[in-house]
DSSP file (Angstrom, degrees, kcal/mol; ACC not computed):
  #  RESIDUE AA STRUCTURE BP1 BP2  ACC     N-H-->O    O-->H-N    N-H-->O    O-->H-N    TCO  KAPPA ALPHA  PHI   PSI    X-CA   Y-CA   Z-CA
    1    1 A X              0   0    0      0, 0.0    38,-3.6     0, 0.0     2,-0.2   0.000 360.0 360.0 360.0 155.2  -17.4    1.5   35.0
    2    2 A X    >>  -     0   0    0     36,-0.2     4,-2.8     1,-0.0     3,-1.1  -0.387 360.0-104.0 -98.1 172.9  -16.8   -2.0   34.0
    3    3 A X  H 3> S+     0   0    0      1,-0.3     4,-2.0     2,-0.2     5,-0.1   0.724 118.3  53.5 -70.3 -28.7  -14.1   -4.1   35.7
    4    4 A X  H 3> S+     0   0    0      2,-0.2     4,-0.6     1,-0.1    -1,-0.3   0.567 106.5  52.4 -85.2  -2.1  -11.7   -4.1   33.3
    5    5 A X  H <> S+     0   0    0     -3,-1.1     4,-1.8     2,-0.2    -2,-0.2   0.697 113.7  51.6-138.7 -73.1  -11.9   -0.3   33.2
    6    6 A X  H  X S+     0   0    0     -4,-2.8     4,-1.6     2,-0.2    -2,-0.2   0.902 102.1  51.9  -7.8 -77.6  -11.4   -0.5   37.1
    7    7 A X  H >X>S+     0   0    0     -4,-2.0     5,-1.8     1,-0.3     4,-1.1   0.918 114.0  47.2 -65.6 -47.9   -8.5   -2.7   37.3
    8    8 A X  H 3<5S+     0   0    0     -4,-0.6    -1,-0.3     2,-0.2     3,-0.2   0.827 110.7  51.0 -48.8 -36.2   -6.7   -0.2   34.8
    9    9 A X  H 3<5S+     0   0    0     -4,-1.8    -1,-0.2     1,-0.2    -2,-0.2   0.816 124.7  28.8 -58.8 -46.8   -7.8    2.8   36.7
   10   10 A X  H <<5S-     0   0    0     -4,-1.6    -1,-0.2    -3,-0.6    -2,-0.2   0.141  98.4-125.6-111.6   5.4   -6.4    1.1   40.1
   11   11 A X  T  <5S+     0   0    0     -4,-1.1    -3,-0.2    -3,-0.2     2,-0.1   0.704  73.8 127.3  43.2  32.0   -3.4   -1.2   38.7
   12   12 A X      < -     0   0    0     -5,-1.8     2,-0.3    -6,-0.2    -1,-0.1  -0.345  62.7-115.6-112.1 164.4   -5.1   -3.6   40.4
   13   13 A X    >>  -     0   0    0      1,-0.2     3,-1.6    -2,-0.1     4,-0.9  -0.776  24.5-111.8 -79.8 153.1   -6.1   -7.2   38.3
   14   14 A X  H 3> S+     0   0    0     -2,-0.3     4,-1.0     1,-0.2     3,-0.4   0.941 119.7  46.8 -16.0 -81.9   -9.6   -8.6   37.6
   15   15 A X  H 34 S+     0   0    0      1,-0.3    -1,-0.2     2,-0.2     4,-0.0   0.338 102.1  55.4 -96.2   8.6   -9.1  -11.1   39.8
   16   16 A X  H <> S+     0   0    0     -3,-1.6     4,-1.1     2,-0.1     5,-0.4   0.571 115.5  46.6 -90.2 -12.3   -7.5   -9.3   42.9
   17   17 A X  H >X S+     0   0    0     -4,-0.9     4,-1.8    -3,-0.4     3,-1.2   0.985 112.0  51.4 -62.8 -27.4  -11.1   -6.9   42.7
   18   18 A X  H >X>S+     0   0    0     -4,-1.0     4,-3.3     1,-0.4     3,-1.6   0.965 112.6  45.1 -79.8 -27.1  -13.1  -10.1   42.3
   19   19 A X  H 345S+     0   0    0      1,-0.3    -1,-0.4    -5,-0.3    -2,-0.2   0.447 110.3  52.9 -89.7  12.7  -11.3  -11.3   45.3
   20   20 A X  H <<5S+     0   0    0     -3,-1.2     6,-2.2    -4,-1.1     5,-0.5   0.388 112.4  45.8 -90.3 -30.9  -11.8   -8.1   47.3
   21   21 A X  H <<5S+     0   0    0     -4,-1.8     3,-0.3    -3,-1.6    -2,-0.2   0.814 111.1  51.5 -97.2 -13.7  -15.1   -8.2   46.8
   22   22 A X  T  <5S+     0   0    0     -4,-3.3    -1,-0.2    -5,-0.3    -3,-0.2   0.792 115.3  46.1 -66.8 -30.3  -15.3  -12.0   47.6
   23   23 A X  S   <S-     0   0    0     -5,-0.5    -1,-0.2     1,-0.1    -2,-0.1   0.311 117.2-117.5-124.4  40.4  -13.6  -11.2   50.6
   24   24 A X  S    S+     0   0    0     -3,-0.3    -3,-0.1     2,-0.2    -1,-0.1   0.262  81.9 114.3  59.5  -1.5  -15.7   -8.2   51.5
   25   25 A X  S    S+     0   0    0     -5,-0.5     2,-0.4    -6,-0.1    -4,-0.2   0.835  86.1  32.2 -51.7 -27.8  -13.2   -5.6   51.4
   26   26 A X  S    S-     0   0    0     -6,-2.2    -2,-0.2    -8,-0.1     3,-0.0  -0.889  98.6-102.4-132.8 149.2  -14.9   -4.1   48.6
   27   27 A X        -     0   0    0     -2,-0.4     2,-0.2     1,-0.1    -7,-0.1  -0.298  40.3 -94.9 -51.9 151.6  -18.9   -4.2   48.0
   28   28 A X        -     0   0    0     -4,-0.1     2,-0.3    -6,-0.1    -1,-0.1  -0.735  43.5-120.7 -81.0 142.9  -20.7   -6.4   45.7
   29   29 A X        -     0   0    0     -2,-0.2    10,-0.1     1,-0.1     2,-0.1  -0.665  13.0-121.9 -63.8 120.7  -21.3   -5.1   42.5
   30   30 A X        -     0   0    0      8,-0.4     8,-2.9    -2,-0.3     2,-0.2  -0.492  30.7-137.3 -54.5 160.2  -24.5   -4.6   40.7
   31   31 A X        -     0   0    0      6,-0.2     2,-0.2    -2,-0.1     6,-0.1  -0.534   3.8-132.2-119.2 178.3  -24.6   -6.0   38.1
   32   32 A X    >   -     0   0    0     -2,-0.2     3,-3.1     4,-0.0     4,-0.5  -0.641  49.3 -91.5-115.6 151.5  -26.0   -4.8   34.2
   33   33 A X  T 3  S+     0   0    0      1,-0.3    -2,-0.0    -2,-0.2     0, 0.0   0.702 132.4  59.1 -62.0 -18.1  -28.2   -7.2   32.4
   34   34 A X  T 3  S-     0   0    0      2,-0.1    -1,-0.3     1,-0.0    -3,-0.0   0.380 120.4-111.0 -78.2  -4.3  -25.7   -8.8   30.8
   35   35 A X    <   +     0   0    0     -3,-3.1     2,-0.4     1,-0.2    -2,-0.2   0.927  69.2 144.5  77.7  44.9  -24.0   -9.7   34.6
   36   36 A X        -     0   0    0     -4,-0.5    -1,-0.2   -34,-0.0    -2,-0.1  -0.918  50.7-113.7 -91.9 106.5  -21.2   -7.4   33.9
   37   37 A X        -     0   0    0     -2,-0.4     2,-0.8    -6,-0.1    -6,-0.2   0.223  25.4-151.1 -44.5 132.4  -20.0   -5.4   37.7
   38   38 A X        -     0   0    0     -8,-2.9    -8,-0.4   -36,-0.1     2,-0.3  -0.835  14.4-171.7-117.7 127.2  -20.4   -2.3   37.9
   39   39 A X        -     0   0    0    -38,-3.6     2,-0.1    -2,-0.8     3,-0.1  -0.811   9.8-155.6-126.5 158.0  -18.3    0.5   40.0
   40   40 A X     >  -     0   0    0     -2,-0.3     4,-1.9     1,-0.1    -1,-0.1  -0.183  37.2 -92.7-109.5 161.6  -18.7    3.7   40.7
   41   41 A X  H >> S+     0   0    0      2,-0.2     3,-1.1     1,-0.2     4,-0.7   0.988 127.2  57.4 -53.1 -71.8  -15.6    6.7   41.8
   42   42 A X  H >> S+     0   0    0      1,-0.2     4,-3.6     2,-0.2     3,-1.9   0.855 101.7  53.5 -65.8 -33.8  -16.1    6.0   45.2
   43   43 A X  H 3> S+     0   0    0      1,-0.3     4,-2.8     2,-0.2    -1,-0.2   0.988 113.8  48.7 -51.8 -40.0  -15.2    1.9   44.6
   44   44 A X  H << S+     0   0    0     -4,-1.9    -1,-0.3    -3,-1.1     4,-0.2   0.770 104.2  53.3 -71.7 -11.7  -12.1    3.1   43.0
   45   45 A X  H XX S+     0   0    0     -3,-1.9     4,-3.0    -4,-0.7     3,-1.3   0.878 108.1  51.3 -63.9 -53.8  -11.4    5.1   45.4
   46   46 A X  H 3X S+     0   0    0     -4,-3.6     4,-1.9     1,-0.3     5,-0.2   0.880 113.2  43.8 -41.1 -52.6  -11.6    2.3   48.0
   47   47 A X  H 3< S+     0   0    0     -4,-2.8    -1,-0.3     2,-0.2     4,-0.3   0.409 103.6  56.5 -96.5   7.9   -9.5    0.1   46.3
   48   48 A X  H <> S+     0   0    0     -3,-1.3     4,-0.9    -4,-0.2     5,-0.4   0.673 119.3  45.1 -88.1 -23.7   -6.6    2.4   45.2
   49   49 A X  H  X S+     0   0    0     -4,-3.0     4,-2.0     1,-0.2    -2,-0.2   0.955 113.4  44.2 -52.7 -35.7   -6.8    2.9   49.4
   50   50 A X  H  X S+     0   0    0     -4,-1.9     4,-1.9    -5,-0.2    -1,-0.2   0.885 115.7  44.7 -85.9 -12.4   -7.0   -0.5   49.9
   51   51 A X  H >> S+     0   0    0     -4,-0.3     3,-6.9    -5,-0.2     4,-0.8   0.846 121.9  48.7 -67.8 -83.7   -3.8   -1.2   46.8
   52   52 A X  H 3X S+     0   0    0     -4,-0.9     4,-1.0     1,-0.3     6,-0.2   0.721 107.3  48.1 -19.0 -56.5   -2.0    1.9   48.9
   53   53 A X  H 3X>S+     0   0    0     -4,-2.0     5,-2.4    -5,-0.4     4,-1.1   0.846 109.0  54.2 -64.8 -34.7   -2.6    0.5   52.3
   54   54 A X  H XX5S+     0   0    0     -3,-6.9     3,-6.6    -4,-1.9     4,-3.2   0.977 108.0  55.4 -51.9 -52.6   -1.1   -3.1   51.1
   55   55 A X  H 3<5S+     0   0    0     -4,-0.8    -1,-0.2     1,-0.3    -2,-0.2   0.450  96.1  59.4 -72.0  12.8    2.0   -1.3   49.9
   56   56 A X  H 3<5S-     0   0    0     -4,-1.0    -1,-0.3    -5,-0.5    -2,-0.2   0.782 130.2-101.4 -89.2 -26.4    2.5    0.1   53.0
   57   57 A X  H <<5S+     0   0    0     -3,-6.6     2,-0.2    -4,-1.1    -2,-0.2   0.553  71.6 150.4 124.9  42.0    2.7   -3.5   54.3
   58   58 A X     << -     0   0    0     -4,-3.2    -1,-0.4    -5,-2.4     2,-0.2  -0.692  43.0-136.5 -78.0 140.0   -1.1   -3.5   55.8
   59   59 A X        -     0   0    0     -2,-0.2    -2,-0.1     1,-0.0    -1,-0.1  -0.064  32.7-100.9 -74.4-154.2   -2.4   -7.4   55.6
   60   60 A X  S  > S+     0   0    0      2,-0.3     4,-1.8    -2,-0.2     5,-0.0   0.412 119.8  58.6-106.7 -30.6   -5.7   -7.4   54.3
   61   61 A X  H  > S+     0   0    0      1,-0.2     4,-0.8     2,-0.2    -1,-0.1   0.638 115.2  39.0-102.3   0.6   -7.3   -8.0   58.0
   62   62 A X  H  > S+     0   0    0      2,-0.2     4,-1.1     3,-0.1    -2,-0.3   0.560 110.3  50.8-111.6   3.9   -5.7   -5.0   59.1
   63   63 A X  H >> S+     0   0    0      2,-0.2     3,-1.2     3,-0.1     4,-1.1   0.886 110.3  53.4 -75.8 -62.4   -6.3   -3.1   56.2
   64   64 A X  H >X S+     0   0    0     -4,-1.8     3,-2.5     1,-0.3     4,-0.7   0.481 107.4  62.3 -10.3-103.8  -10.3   -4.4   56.8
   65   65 A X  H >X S+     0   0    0     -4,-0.8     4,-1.5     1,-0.3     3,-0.8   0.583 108.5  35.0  22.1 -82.4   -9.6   -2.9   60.4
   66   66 A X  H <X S+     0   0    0     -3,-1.2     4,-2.6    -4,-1.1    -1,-0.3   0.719 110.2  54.5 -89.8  -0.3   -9.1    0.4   59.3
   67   67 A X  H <X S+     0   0    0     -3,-2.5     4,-2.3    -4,-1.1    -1,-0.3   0.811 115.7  52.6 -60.0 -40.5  -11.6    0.7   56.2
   68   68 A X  H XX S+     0   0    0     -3,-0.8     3,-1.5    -4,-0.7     4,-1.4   0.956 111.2  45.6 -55.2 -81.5  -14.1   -0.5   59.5
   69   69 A X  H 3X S+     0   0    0     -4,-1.5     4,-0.6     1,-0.3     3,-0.3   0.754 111.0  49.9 -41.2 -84.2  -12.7    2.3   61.3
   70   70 A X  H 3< S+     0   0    0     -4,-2.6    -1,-0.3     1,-0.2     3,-0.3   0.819 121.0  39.4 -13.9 -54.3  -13.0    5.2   58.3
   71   71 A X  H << S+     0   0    0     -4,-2.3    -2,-0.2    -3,-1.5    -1,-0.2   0.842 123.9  29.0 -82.6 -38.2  -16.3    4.3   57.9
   72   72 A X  H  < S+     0   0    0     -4,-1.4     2,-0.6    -3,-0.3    -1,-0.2  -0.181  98.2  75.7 -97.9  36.9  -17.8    3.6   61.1
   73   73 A X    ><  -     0   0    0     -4,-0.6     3,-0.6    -3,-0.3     4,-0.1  -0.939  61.1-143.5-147.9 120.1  -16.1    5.6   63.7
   74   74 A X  T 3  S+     0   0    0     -2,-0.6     2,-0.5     1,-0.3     3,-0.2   0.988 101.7  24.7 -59.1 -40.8  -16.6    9.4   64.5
   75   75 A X  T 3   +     0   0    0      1,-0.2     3,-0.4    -3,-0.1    -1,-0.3  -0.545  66.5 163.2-144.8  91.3  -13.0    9.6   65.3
   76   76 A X    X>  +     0   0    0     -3,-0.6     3,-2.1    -2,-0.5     4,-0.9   0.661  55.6  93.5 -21.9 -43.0  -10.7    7.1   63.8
   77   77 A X  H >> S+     0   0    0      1,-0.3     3,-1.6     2,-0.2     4,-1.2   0.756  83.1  48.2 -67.1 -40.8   -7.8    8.7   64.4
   78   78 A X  H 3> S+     0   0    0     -3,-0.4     4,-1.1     1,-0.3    -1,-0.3   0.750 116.5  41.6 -30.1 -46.0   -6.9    7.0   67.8
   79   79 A X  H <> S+     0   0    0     -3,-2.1     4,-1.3     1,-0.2    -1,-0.3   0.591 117.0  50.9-109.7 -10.0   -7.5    3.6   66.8
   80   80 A X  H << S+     0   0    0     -3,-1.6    -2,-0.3    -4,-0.9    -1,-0.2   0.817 106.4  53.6 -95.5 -17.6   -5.7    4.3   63.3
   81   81 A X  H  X S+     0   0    0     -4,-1.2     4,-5.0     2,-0.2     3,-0.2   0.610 101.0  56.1-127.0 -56.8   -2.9    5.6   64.8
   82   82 A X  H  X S+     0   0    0     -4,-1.1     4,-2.5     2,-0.2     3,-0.3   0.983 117.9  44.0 -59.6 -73.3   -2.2    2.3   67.4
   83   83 A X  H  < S+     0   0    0     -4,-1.3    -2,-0.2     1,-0.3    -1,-0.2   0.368 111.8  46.1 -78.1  15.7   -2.2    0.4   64.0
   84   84 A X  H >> S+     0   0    0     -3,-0.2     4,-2.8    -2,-0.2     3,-0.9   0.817 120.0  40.9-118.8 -62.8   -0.2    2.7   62.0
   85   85 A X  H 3X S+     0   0    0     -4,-5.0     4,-3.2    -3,-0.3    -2,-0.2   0.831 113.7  55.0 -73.2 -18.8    2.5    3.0   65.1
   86   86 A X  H 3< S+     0   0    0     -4,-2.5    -1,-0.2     2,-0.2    -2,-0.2   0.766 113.0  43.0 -66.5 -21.4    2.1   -1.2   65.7
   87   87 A X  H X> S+     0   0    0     -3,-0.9     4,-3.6    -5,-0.3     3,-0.6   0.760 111.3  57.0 -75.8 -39.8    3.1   -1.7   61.7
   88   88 A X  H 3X S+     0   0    0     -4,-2.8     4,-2.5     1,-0.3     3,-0.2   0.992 112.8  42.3 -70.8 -58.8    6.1    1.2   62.1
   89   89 A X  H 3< S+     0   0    0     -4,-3.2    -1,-0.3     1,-0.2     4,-0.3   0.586 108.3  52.1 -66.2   9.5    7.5   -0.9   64.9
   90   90 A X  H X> S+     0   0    0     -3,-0.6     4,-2.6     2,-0.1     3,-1.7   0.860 118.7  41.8-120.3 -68.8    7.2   -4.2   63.3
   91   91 A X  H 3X S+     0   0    0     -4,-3.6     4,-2.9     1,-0.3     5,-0.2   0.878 113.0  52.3 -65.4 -49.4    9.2   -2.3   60.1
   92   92 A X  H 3X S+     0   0    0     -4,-2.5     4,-1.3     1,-0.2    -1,-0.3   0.823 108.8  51.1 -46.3 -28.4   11.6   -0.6   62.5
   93   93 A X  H <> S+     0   0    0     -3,-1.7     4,-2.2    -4,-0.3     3,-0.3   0.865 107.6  50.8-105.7 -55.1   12.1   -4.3   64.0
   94   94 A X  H  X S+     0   0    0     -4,-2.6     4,-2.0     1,-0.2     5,-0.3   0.979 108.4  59.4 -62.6 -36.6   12.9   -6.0   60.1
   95   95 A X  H  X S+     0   0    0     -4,-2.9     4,-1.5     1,-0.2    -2,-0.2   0.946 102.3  47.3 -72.7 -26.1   15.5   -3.0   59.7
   96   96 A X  H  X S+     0   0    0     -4,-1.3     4,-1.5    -3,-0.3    -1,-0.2   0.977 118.9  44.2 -72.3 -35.9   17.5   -3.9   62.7
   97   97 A X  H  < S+     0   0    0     -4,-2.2     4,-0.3     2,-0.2    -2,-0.2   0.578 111.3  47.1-107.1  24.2   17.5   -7.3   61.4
   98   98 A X  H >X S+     0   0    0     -4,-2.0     4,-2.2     2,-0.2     3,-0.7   0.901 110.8  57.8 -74.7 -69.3   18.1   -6.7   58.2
   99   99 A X  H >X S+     0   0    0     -4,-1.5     3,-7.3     1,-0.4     4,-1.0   0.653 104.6  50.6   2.6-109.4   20.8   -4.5   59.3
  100  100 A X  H 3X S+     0   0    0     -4,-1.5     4,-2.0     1,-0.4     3,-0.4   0.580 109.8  47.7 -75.5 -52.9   22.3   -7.0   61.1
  101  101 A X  H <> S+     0   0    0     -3,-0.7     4,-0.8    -4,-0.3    -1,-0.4   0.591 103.9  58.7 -76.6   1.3   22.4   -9.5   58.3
  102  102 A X  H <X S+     0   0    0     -3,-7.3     4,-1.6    -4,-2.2    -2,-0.3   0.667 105.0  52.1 -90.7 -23.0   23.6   -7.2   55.9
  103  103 A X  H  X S+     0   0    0     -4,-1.0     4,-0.9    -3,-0.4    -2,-0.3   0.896 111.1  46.8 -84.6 -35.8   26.7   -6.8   58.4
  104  104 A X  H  X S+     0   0    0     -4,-2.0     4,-2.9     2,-0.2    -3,-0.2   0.762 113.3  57.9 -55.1 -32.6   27.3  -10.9   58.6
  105  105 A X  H  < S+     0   0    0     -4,-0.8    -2,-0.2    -5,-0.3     5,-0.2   0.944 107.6  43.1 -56.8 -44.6   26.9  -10.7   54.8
  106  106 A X  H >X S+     0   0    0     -4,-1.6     4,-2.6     2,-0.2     3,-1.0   0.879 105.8  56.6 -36.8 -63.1   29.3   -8.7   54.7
  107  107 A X  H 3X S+     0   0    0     -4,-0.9     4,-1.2     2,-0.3     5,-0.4   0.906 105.9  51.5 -54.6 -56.8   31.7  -10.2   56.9
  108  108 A X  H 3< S+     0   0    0     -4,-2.9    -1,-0.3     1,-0.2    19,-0.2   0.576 108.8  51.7 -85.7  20.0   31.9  -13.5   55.1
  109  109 A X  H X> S+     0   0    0     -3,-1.0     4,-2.5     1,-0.1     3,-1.4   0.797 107.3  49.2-108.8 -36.3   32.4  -11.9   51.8
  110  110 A X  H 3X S+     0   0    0     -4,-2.6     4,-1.0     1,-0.3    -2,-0.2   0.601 117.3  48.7 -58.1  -9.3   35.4   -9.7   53.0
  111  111 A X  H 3X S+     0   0    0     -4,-1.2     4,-0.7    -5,-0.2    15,-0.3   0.658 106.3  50.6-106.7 -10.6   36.4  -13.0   54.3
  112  112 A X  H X> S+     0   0    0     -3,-1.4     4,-1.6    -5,-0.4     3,-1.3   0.996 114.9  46.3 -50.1 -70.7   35.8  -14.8   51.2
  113  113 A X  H 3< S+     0   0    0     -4,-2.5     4,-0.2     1,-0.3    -3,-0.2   0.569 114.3  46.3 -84.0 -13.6   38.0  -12.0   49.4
  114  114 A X  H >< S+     0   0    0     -4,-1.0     3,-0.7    -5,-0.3     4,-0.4   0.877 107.2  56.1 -81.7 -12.1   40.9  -12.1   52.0
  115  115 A X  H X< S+     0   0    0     -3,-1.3     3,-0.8    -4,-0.7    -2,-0.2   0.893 122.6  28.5 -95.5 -41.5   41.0  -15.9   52.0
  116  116 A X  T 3< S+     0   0    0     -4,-1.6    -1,-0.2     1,-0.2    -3,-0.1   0.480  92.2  89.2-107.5  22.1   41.6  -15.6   47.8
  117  117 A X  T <  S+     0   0    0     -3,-0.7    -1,-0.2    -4,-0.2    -2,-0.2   0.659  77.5  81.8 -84.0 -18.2   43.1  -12.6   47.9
  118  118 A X  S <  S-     0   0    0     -3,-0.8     2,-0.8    -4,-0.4    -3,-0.0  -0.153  87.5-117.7 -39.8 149.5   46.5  -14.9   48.3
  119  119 A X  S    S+     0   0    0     -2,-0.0     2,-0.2     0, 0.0    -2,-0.1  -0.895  93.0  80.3 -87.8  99.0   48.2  -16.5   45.4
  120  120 A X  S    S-     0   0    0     -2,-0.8    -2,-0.2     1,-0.1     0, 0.0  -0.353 100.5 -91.9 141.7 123.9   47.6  -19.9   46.5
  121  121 A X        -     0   0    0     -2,-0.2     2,-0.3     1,-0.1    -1,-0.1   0.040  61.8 -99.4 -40.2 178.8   43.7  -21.9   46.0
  122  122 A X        -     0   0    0      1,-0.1    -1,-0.1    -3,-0.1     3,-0.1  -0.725  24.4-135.5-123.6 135.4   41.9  -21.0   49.7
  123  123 A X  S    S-     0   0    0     -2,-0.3     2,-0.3     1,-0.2    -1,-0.1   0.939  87.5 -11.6 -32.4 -69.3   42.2  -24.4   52.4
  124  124 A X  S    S-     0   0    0     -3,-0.1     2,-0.8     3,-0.0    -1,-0.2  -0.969  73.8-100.2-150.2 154.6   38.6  -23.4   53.0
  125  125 A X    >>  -     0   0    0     -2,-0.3     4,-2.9     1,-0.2     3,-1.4  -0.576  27.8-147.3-100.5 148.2   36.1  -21.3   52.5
  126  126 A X  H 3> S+     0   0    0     -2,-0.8     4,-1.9   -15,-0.3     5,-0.3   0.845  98.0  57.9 -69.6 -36.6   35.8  -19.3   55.9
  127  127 A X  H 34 S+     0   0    0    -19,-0.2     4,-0.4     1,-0.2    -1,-0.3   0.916 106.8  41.8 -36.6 -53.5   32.0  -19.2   55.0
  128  128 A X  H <> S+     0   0    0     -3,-1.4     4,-2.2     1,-0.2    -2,-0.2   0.721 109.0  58.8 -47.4 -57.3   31.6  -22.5   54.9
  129  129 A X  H  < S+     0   0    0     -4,-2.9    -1,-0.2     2,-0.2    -2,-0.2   0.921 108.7  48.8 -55.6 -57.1   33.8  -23.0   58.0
  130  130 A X  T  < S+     0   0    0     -4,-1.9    -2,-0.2     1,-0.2    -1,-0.2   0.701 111.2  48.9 -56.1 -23.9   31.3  -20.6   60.0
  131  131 A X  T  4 S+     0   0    0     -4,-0.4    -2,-0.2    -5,-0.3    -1,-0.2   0.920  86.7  98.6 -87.0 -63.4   28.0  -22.5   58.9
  132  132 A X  S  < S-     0   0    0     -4,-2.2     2,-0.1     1,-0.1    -3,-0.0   0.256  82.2-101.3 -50.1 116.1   29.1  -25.8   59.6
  133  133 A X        -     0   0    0      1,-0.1    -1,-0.1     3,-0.0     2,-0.1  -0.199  26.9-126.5 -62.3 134.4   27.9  -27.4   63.1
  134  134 A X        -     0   0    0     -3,-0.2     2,-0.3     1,-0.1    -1,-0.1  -0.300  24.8-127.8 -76.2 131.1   29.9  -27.6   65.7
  135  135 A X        -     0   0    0     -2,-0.1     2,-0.7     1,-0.1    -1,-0.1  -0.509   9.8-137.3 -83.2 136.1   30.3  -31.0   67.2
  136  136 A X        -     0   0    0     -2,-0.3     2,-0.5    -3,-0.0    -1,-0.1  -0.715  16.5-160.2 -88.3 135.4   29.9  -31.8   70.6
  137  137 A X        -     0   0    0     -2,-0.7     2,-0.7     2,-0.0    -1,-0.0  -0.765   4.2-164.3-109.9 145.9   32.5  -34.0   72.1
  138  138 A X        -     0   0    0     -2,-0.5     2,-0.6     0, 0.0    -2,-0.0  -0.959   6.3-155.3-112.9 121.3   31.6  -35.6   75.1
  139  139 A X              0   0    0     -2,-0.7    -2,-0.0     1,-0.1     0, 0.0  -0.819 360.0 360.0-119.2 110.6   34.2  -37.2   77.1
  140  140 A X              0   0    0     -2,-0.6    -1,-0.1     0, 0.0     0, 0.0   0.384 360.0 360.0-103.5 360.0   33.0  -40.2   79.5
């Protein structure tokens, strides 16, 4: 199959394959006399793993890691396993503190909407009020 053939195959662009295979994730292509790549099932295979693997939120040097692993290793699973549960806690870790900023988001819009829930224009807005740094006074 030709690249463009590929890319469709894998949802992938032309230019993230060239750049997978520039950056060894992927094999170099032979090429046809006309210097068009050529790939094979198993390259597509690789690279809807390696598309899959991003969108699990694998970089690229740990996805590398565990293509190494697959390929060279009688029994992966140990060493896939560490990087599978070191990514879940690194995701567990963004949800608390996403979490947590979706509850200050919160806060200062419920404080928004009591502050102009008045008939009267707002003083200030209580957002505003919360952001702003606090001066230290120093008294000599």
């Amino acid at each position: 199959m030709q690249i463009g053939e590929v890319a469709k195959l894998t949802a992938l662009s032309v230019d993230a394959i060239r750049f997978y295979e520039r950056s060894s994730l992927l094999p170099k292509a032979p090429r046809t006399a006309g210097r068009f790549r050529l790939y094979t099932d198993n390259e597509v295979a690789r690279l809807s793993f390696i598309r899959k693997m991003q969108g699990l939120g694998f970089s690229l040097r740990e996805v590398r890691q565990i293509l190494d692993l697959r390929e060279n290793c009688m029994d992966p699973c140990k060493e896939v396993s560490l990087l599978v549960k070191t990514k879940l806690d690194a995701v567990r870790s963004k949800i608390r503190e996403l979490t947590k900023l979706e509850a200050e988001l919160a806060s200062g819009l419920r404080k928004c909407s009591n502050e102009r829930s008045h008939d009267r224009a707002p003083r200030t807005c209580p957002v505003l009020e919360t952001a702003k740094p606090r001066r230290n006074i120093h008294v000599d």
